[in-house]
C-alpha angles and dihedrals in degrees: 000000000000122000098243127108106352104334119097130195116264082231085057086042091052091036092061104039075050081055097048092031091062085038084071098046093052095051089062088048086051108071083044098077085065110101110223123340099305117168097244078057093059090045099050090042090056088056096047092048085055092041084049085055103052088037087054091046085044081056101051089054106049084049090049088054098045091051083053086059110050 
């Protein structure tokens, strides 16, 4: 596939699910960097549940797509 109009190369396809992939990792190693159980933990925990949630969907579709192009 070339990388014109609307086709993307399988490399950019597995580049990106790589990118979102790592996203997901890094989310986990975030909230780690809060001492105790502080509230600004808990509330940044809370955003980063809800970020984890739309980077996991954003996955699922790249995926989805990929598996359409191939």
């Amino acid at each position: 596939m070339s990388r014109s109009g609307s086709k993307v190369s399988g490399l950019v396809i597995s580049d990106i699910q790589t990118w979102v992939s790592t996203a997901m990792t890094h989310e986990d190693t975030c909230s780690e960097g809060f001492n105790g159980d502080s509230k600004m933990k808990s509330v940044v925990r809370g955003k980063i549940m809800n970020v984890a949630h739309l980077t996991n969907n954003a996955l699922d579709l790249i995926n989805s797509y990929a598996s359409l192009c191939e």
